[in-house]
Every structure is written in C-alpha cells, then in structure tokens.
C-alpha positions as CSV (number, residue, x, y, z in Angstrom):
1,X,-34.5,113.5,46.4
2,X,-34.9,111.6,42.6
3,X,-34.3,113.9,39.6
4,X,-36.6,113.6,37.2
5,X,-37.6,116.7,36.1
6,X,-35.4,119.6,35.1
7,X,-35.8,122.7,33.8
8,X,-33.5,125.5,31.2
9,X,-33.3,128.9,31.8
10,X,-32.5,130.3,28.4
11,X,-31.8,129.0,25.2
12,X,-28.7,130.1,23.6
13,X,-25.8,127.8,22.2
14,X,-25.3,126.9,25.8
15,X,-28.9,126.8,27.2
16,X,-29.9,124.8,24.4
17,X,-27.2,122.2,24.5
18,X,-28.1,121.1,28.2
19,X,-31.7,120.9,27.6
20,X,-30.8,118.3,24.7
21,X,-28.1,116.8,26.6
22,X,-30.9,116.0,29.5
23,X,-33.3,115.1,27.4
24,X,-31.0,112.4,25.9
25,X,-30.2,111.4,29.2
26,X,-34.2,110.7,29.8
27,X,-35.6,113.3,32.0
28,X,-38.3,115.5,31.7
29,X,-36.7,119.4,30.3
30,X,-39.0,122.1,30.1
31,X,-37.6,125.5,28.7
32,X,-37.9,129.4,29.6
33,X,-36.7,131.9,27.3
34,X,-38.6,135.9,27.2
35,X,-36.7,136.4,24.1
36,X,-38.4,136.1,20.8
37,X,-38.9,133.5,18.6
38,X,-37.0,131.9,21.5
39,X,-38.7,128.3,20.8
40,X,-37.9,128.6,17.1
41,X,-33.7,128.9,18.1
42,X,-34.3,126.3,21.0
43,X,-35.3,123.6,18.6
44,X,-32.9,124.2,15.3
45,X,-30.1,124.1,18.2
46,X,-31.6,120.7,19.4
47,X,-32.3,119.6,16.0
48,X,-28.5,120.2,15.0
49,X,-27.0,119.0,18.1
50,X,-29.0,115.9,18.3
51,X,-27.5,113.9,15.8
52,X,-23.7,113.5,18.0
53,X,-26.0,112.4,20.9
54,X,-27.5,109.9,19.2
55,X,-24.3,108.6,18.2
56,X,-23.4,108.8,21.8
57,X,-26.4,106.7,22.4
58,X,-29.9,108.2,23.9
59,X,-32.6,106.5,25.3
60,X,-35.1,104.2,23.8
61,X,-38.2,106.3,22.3
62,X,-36.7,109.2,23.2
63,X,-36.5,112.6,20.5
64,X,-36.5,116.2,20.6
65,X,-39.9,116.7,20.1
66,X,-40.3,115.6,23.6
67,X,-39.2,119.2,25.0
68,X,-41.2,121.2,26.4
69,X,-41.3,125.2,26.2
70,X,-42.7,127.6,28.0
71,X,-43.2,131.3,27.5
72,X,-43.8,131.7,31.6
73,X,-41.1,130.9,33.5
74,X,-43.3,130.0,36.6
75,X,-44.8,127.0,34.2
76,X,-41.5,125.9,33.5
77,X,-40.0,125.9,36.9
78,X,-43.0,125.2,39.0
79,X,-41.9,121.2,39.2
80,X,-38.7,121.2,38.5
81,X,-36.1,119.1,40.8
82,X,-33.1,121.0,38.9
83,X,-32.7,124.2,37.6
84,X,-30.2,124.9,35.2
85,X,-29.9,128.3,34.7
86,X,-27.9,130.2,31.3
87,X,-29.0,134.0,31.5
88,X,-27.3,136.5,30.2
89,X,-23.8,137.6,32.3
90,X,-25.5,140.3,34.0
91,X,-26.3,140.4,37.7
92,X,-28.9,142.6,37.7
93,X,-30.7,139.9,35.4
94,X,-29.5,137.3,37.6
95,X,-31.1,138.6,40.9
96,X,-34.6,139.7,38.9
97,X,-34.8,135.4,37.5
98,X,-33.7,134.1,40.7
99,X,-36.3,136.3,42.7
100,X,-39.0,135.0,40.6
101,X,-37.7,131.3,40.6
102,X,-38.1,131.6,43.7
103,X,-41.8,132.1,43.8
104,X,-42.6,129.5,42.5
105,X,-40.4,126.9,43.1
106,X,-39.4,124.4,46.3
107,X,-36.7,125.5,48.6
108,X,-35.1,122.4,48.1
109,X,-34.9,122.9,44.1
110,X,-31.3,123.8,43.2
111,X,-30.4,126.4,40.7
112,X,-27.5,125.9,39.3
113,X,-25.4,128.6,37.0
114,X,-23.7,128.3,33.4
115,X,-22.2,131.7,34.6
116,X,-18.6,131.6,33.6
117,X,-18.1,135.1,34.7
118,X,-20.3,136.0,37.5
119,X,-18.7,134.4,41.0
120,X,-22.0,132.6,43.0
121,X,-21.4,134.4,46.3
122,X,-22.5,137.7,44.0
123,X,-25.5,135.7,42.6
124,X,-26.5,135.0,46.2
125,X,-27.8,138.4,47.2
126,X,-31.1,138.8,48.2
127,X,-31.8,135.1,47.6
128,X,-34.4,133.8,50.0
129,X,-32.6,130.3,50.1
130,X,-29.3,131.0,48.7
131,X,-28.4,127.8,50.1
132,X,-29.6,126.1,47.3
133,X,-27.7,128.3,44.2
134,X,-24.6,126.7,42.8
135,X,-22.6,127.5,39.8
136,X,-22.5,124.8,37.3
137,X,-20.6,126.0,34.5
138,X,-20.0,123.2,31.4
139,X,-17.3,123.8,28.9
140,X,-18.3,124.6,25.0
141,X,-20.8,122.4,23.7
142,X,-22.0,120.8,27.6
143,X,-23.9,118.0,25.1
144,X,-20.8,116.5,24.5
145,X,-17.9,118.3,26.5
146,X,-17.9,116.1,30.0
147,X,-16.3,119.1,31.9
148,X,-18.6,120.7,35.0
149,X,-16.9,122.7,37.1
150,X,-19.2,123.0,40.3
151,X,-18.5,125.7,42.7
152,X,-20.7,127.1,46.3
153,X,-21.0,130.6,47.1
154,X,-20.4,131.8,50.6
155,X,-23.9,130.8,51.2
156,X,-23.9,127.7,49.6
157,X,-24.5,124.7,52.0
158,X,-22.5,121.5,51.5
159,X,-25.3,119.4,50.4
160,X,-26.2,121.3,48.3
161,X,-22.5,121.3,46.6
162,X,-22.6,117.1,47.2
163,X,-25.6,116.5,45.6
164,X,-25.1,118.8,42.7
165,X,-21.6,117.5,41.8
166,X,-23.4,113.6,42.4
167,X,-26.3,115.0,39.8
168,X,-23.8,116.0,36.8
169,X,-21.8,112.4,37.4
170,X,-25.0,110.2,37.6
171,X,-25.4,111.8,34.0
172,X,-22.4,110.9,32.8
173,X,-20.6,114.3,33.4
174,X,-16.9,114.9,34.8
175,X,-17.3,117.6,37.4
176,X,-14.8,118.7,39.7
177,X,-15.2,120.5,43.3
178,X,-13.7,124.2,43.0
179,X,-13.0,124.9,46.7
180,X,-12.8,128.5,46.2
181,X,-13.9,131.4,44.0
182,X,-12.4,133.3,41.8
183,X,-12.9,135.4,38.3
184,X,-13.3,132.7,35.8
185,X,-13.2,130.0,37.7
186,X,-10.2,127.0,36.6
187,X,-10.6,125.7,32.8
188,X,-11.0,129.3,31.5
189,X,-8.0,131.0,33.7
190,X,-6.1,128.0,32.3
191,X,-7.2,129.2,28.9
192,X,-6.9,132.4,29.4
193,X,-3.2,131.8,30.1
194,X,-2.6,130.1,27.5
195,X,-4.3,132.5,25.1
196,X,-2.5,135.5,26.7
197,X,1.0,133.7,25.7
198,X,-0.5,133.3,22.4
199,X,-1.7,136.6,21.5
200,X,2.0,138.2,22.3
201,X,3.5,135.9,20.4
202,X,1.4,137.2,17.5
203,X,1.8,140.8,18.4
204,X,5.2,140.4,18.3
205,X,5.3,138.4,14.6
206,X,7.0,135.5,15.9
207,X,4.5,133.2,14.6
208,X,1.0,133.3,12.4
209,X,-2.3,132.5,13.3
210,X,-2.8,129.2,11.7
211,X,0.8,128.2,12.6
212,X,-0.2,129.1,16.7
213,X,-3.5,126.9,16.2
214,X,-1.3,124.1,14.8
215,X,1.3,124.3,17.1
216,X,-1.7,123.0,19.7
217,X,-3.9,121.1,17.7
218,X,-1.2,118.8,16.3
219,X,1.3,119.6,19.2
220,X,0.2,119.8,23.0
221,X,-3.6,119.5,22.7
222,X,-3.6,115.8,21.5
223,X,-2.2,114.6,24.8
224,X,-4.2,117.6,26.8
225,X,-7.1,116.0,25.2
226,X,-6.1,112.3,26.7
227,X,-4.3,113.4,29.8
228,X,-4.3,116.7,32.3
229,X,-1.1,118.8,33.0
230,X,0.4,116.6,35.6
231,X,-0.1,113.1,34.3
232,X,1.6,114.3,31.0
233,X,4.4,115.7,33.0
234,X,4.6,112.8,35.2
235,X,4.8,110.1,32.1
236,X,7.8,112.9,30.1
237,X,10.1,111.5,32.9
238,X,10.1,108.1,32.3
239,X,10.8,106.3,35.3
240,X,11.8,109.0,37.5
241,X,8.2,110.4,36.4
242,X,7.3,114.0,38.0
243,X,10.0,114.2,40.3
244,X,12.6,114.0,37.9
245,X,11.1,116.0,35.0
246,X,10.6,118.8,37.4
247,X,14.5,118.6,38.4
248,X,15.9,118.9,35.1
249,X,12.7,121.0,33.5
250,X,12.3,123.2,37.0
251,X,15.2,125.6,36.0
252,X,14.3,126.3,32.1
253,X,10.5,126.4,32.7
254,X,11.3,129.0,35.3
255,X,13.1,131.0,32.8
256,X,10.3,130.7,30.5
257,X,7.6,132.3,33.2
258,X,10.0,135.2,33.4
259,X,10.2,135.7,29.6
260,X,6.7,135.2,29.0
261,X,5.0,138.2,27.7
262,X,2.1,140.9,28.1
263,X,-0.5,141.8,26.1
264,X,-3.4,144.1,25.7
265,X,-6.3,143.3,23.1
266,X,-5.4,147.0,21.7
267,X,-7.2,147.8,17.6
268,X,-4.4,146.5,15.6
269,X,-4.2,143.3,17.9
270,X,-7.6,142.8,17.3
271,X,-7.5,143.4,13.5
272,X,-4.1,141.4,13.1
273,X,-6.2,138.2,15.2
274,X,-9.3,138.8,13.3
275,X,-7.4,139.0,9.4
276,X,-5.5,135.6,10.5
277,X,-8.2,133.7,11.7
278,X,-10.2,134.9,8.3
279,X,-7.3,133.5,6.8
280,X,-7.0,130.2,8.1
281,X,-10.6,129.3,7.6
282,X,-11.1,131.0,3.8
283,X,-11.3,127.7,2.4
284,X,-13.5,125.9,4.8
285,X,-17.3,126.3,5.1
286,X,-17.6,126.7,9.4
287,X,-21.0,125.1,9.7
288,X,-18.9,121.9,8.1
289,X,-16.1,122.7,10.4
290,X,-18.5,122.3,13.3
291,X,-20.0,119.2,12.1
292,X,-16.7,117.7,11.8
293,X,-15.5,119.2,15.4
294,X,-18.3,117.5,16.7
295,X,-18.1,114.2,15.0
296,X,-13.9,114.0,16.3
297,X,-15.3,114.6,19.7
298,X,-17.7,112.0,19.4
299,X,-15.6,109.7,18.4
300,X,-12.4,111.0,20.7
301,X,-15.5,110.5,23.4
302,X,-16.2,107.1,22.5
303,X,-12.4,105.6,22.7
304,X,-11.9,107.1,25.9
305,X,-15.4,105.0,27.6
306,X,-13.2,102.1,28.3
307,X,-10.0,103.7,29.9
308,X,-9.1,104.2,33.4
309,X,-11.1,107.0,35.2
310,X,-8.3,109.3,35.3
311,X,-8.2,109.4,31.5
C-alpha cells in the first residue's frame, strides 16, 4: 500500500521534528497532541527546525503551514497510512492511545514507536492487531539524524517489520533491523557505555568535563561520525585490516574492559556533572549552539550524499 498520508502522535522536540521531516519529504502530516497550547509548541518547533531542511532541500511549494493539527485524535488518525507515534514513556499511556487508534483506524495502518525505553512486545498488550505495532525509534533531532532503528515485538508480523524498515529508507532514512529486544535498544546501550566510562572517569578526577567532551568531539567522534566501530578498526590495521589490529590490540583492549569502572549517578556525581557542563558552556548562548550543531550536521550530511553506502 502507497504512503501518502501520515500522522504524529505528540509534539515534543521529537514529535515535532518527524512531522517536519515528513512534511519536507512531501506527504500529508496531520498532528495529535491533548496537551495544551500543543499547536502553539508544534509550530515554533517546525518553524525552527525548518530552516536545516530546506537546506537539505524540500519539495517544491512545500512549507510548514501545510500541517495539519488536530485536537481529536480520531480526526488525525482516521486516514492515516503511518502512524508515528511519540507519547510519553509510560505504558499505561501507551495501551490507552493505542486502544483508541485503534478505533478508528485500518488494521493495515502501522503504528510505529519513538519509544526508546519501552520494549514493543510490552506495547503489544491488549492490541487488537498487534501485528501492525513496531518500534521506530530515530536518534536526536529525526529531521536531520538518518538513524532508525526498527525493531518487531513478539507479535509483530514480518511484513509488517519489511515494509516499515522499506518506509524510513524510501524517505531517505538509515534504518537498521534489530533482531531482538532489549532495554534501550543498540545506539543508546552503545551510548550508554560509553557515558558510563565517562562519568567514572569524572568521579574519579582523572579528567574534566570539557576535557571528556573534547576528548570525543575532536578525538574518536570525527571518524564515528564518518565510519561505524568496525570499519574504523578494520582501516587502523593497514593492510592486515581487522584481523591484525585485533591480534596486536586483542590483548591491551582486554585489559582495558577489566579496568573499566563503575558508577552510580549518586548527589555529588550529579552536582560535579551539572557545575562542569555549566562551565563549559558559560560563554556560549545554547539556542546559538544548536543553530550551529544543526548547521555542521547539515553540512557533515551533505558531504556524505556522494560516498559509498556504508559511509
């Protein structure tokens, strides 16, 4: 079935930046939010983000006005071909929406999650067709960020998985098949790793705040933001590539899992993270910041068009 119409489910920082990401991309996006003044935040967020995406290139005649909102969420589903769904992290508020998009929409509509807590199989329960709920969950801001990661509960049938993960790369999205569940899915438990080393390297003084955020800004994370994990270990060793990095790295990386530290988000860890990031950022305005984040990605997104898929 053709995708022309797709409908929001909430319109946070997340919500928000898929309904203008699909709008750009041409379809028809109609909105739900209960909250108040819920069209108010939907449209500054669109207004704000839309500049990067027009740099990014949107389609003739196209512009944000052209969203639609609705204060009933049966109006906004009622026609939908896609559901993209961003309510809070809460199951209980998951089963009550899903229930109701259900009464009004075809069985054949998938609903797809922005969850990047909740596991889909959870989600599922009580679902008249839970063959048709996926998670979908985009990476910080979805209109520009091409990571999907598309995962299928126990209930989920494979078509439903196929033509969810064809959807996000008809639109220009990079989404990847996660054959099994777990708590936080894969780019976020990588993350989370990563910030785990992180914060006990700060609890322990070893290094600052700002020095930790340089470190992978001007360190690791330009080639993490060119090439993944493997590829980068593959290319360190030359022409032996993976095989021989891992022989002479294997050892000394092994030893470095066994020192690697634990960490618990205690007061003074919080207060110690919170006084550096303040720090760092004193003399920069964030809403600048942001604009500037964007415009790098923009451009970072723009010199990667023409390289090899893998890049």
């Amino acid at each position: 079935m053709t995708i022309e119409h797709v409908a929001v489910i909430g319109t946070g920082v997340i919500g928000s930046s898929w309904a203008a990401y699909f709008l750009a991309k041409g379809f028809t996006v109609t909105v739900y939010d209960p909250a108040p003044n819920a069209e108010q935040t939907l449209r500054q967020h669109v207004q704000n983000f839309w500049p990067a995406l027009q740099e990014l290139g949107v389609g003739q005649g196209i512009n944000p006005d052209q969203l639609r909102f609705e204060a009933d969420l049966h109006a906004a589903v009622k026609d939908a071909d896609f559901i993209q769904e961003n309510a809070p992290e809460r199951l209980k508020i998951k089963h009550e929406l899903i229930a109701q998009i259900e009464q009004a929409t075809r069985p054949t509509t998938i609903i797809s999650s922005s969850s990047s807590g909740l596991l889909v199989s959870d989600m599922q329960a009580g679902a008249q067709h839970p063959e048709r709920i996926v998670l979908g969950h985009p990476f910080n801001p979805p209109h520009l960020i091409p990571l999907v990661e598309v995962i299928g509960g126990k209930l989920t049938s494979a078509d439903t998985v196929q033509r969810t993960m064809q959807f996000y790369k008809d639109i220009g999205k990079k989404p990847i098949h996660v054959k099994a569940e777990r708590k936080g899915h894969v780019a976020n438990r990588l993350q989370a790793a990563l910030w785990r080393e992180a914060l006990y390297l700060l609890q322990e003084d070893v290094v600052s705040v700002e020095d930790l955020d340089t470190a992978i800004a001007h360190g690791p994370g330009l080639r993490w933001a060119l090439l993944g994990p493997f590829i980068n270990l593959h290319l360190s060793g030359g022409a032996g590539g993976i095989a021989h990095t891992i022989e002479h790295l294997g050892p000394p990386i092994e030893e470095w899992w066994q020192d690697l530290g634990t960490v618990s988000l205690t007061p003074e860890l919080r207060e110690k993270l919170t006084q550096g990031v303040q720090e760092e950022l004193a003399a920069y305005d964030q809403q600048a910041l942001l604009r500037k984040r964007d415009a790098l990605l923009v451009d970072l997104l723009k010199a990667k068009e023409n390289t090899p898929d893998y890049l």
